[in-house]
C-alpha positions in Angstrom: 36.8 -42.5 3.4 35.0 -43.2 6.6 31.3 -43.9 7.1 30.3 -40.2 7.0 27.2 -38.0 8.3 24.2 -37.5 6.1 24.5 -34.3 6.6 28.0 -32.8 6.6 28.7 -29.5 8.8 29.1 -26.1 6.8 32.9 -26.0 5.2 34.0 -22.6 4.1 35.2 -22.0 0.2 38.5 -22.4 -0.3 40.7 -19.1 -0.5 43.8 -18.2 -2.2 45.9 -19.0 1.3 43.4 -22.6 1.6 43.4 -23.9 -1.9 46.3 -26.1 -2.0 45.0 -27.8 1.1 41.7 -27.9 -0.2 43.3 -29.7 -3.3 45.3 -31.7 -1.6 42.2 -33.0 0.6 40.4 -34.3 -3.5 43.1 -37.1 -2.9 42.3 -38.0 0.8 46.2 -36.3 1.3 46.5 -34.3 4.6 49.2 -31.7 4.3 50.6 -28.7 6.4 52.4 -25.9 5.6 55.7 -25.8 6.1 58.5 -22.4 6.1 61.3 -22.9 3.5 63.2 -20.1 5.4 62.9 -22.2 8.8 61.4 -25.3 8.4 58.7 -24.7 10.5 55.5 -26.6 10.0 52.0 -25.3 11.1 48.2 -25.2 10.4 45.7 -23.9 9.6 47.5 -21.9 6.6 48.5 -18.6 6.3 50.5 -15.7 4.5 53.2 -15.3 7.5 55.3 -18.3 9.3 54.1 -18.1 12.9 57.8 -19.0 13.6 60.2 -16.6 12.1 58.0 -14.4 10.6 58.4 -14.4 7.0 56.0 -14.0 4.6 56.2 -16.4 1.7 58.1 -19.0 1.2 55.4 -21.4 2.5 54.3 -24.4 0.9 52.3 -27.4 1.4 53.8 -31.1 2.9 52.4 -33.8 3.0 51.5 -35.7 6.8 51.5 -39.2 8.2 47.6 -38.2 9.8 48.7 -39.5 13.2 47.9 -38.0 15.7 46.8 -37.6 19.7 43.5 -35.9 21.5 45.0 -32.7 22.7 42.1 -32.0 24.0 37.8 -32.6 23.0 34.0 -31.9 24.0 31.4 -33.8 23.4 28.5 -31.7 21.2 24.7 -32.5 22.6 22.9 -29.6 21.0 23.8 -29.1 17.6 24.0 -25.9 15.4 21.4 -27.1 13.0 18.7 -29.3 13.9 19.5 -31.3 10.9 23.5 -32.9 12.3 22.9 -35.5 14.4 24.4 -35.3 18.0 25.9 -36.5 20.3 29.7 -35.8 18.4 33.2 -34.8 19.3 35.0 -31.7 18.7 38.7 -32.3 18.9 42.3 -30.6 19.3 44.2 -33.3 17.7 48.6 -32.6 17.5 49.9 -34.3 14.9 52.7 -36.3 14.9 54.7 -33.4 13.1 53.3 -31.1 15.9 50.8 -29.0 14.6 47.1 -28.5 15.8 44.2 -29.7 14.3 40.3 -28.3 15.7 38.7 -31.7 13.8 35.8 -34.1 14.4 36.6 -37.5 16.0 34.4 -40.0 14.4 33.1 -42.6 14.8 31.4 -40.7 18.0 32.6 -42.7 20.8 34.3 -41.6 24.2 38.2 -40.6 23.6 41.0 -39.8 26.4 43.7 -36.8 26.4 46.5 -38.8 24.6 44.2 -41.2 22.9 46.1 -42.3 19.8 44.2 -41.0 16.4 44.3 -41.5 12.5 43.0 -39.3 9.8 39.8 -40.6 8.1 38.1 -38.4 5.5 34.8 -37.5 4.5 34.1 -36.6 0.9 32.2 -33.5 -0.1 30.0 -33.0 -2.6 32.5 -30.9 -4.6 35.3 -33.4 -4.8 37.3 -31.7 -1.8 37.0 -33.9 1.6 37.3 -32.9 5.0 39.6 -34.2 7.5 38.4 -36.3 10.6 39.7 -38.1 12.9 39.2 -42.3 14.4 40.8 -43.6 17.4 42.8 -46.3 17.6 43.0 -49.0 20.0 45.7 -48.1 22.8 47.2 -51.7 22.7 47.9 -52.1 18.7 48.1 -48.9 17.2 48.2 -50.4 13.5 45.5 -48.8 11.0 
């Protein structure tokens, strides 16, 4: 876990195509899904590979959570009132390739190509949402 927000953003209840994520964020694990007919990974889930276009036959793997800034903004207006700005909205591309829309945090200024590891913040329900840290461009070691 990572210093977190007071208050966390909104997360939507987990769904029958979201649940095994969902459980797999209770023990700080990030996971894809990934097509047993093509081996295909990709996020967020859902009922058809994106690749080969069969339904089923998708299941959860685990990820390394390494990552780089695809791309970002930086949020000066919030939503609510109540989450605290400035913050970063991110595209982060795994290392396994897929796409990530996440939260870099701590806020501080990140690159295209910055280097980036998973972090979590827990939720008051047990589940934990995903966010992203940079890492320093000359030692990339967590």
């Amino acid at each position: 876990m990572t210093d977190q927000p007071q208050h966390l953003p909104d997360v939507p209840a987990a769904d029958d195509l979201t649940a095994p994520w969902w459980d797999a964020t209770r023990e700080h694990r990030l996971t894809v899904q990934r097509c047993d007919g093509c081996a295909a990974v990709q996020h967020p889930p859902r009922a058809v590979c994106l690749a080969c276009g069969t339904l089923g036959g998708l299941s959860q793997v685990d990820v390394s959570g390494a990552g780089e800034v695809d791309s970002f903004t930086v949020v000066h207006r919030g939503p609510r009132p109540d989450l605290a700005t400035p913050y970063t909205i991110a595209r982060v591309r795994l290392a396994e390739g897929p796409i990530l829309l996440t939260r870099i945090h701590p806020h501080q200024e990140v690159a295209i190509d910055d280097p980036v590891e998973v972090a979590w913040w827990d939720l008051p329900d047990g589940r934990a949402l995903p966010v992203f840290r940079p890492l320093n461009r000359t030692n990339t070691t967590p």
